[in-house]
N, C-alpha and C positions, 0 to 999 in steps of 0.2 A: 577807470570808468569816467565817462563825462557824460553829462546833459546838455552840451552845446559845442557849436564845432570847432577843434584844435586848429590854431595859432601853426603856422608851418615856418621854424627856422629853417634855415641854410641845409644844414644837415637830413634834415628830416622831410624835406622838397626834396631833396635828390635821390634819398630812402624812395620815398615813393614812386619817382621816375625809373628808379633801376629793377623795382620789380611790378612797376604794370606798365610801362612806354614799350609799344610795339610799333613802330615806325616801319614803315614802307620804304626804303631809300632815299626814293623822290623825296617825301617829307624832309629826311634827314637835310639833302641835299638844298629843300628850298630854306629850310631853315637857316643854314647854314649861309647863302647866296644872302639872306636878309639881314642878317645879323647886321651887319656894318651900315646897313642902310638908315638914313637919319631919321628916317620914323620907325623904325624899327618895331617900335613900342605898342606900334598900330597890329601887329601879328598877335592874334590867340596865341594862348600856351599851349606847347607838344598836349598836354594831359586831355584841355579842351576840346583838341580835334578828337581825341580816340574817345572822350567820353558821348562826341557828338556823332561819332560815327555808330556808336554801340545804340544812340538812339535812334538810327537809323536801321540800322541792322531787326531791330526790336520792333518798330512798327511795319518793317517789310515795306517803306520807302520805297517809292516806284519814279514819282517825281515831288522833283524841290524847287525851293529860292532859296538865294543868296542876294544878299542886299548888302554890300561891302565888300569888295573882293579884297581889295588890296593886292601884294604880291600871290595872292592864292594857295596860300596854306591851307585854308577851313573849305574853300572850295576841292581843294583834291583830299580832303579826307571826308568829305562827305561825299565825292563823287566816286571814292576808290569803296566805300558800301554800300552803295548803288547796284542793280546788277547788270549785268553789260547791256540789257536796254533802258537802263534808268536816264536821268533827264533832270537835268540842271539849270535853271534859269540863273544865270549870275550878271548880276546886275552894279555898274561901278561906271563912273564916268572921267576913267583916267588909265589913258594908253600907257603912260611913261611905269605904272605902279603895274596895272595887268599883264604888261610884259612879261616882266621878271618870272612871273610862274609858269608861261605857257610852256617852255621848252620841259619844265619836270612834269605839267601833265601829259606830254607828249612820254616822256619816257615811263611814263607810269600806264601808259596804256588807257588812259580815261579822259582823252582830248574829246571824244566823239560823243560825252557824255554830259558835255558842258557847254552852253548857248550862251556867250558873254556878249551884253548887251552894253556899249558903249554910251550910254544915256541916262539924265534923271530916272532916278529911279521910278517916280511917283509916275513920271510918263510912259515908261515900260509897264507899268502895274496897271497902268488905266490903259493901257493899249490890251493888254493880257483878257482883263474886265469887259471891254469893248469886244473883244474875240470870244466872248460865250466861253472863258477858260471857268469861272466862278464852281466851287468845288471839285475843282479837277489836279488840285498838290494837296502833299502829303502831310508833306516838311518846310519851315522857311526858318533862313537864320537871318537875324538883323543885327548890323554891326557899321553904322553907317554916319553921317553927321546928326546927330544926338538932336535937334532942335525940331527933324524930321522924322522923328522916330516913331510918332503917333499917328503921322498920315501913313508912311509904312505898314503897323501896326492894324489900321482899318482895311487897308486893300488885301494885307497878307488874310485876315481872317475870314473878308471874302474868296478869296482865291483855295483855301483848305476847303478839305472834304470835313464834314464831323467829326471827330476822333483827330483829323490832324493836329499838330503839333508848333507850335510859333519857339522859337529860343530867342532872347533878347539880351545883347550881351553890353556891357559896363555898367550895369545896374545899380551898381553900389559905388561906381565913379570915385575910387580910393579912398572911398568914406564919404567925399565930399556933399551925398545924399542926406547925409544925417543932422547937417547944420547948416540954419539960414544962410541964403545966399541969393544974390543977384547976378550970377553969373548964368546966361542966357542955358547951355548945354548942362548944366546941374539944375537950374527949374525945370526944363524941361524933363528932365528926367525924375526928379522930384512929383512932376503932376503926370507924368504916366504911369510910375509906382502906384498914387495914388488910384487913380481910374481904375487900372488892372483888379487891385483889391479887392475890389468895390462892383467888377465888372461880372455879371450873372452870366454871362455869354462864355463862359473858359471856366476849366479848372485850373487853380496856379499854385506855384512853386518857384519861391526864389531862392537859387543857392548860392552859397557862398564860394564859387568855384570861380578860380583867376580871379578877374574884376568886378563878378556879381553876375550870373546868368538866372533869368528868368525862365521859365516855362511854362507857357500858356494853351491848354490842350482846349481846343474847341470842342463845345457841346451838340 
């Protein structure tokens, strides 16, 4: 029994992966394509995607954001619980990085479900705003340059319907949230932790999943 959440050695991470990771191929596969790749580091974990899919699945997600694609792992498991008319905003402003995924969302069947927008994010979001989209998504994941995370954060929760859903991921920044610091991408993170708390507009929930995901459900 515990009252707080278990510590995951070597062992006991992989325990977990071998009886709840349900991988799609493509996943498998982009995973795999990333690995080697020198940011590597910047990829969700397998468990991340399936626990963000199951959140999808859960609110019967119709349309979403993506705000970080990277090689597009979190975009094709949020797009693979989508239902084949669902609708993806994915949002990243790097060809070289969103390459890499398109060919497993091609093999996966969920190419046609996904709108990757080559631009600031914030400029996408205020074009979206400008286009009368304002409570018209479901879902949005943030996973993006950290410093921008709160203008993010303000257009995402215009653009949800009530009851949607914001996930906010490195929360906990390998701790580095927990202890003074003047490193620009940990205050920043540090003073949106704070605000969220503190914010009457959401109910929240920060877990300790991967690197610290938030969830922030509009009211």
């Amino acid at each position: 029994m515990s009252n707080r959440s278990l510590n995951l050695d070597d062992t006991l991470y992989q325990y977990l992966l071998d009886h709840s990771l349900r991988e799609h191929p493509a996943q498998l596969g982009l995973r795999e394509a990333t690995r080697s790749h020198q940011a590597a580091g910047m990829q969700i974990s397998p468990e991340q995607g399936q626990f963000m899919a199951m959140l999808v699945k859960l609110l019967g997600v119709r349309r979403a954001i993506e705000i970080g694609v990277f090689t597009g792992y979190s975009a094709l498991s949020v797009a693979l619980a989508l239902p084949d008319d669902g609708y993806l905003l994915a949002c990243d402003i790097s060809d070289d990085y969103t390459r890499i995924g398109k060919p497993f969302w091609h093999d996966a069947g969920i190419s046609h479900k996904i709108d990757l927008q080559l631009a600031p994010a914030v400029d996408t979001l205020d074009q979206r705003l400008r286009a009368g989209e304002a409570g018209q998504y479901d879902f949005a994941f943030i996973d993006a340059d950290k410093v921008s995370y709160d203008a993010y954060y303000e257009r995402c929760l215009q653009l949800l319907r009530p009851g949607g859903l914001i996930a906010i991921d490195n929360v906990l920044w390998s701790g580095a949230v927990a202890q003074p610091s003047q490193e620009p991408d940990t205050q920043a993170l540090q003073a949106l932790n704070r605000k969220l708390h503190a914010d009457t507009r959401i109910d929240l929930s920060m877990l300790p999943l991967s690197d610290g995901l938030t969830l922030a459900r509009k009211r």
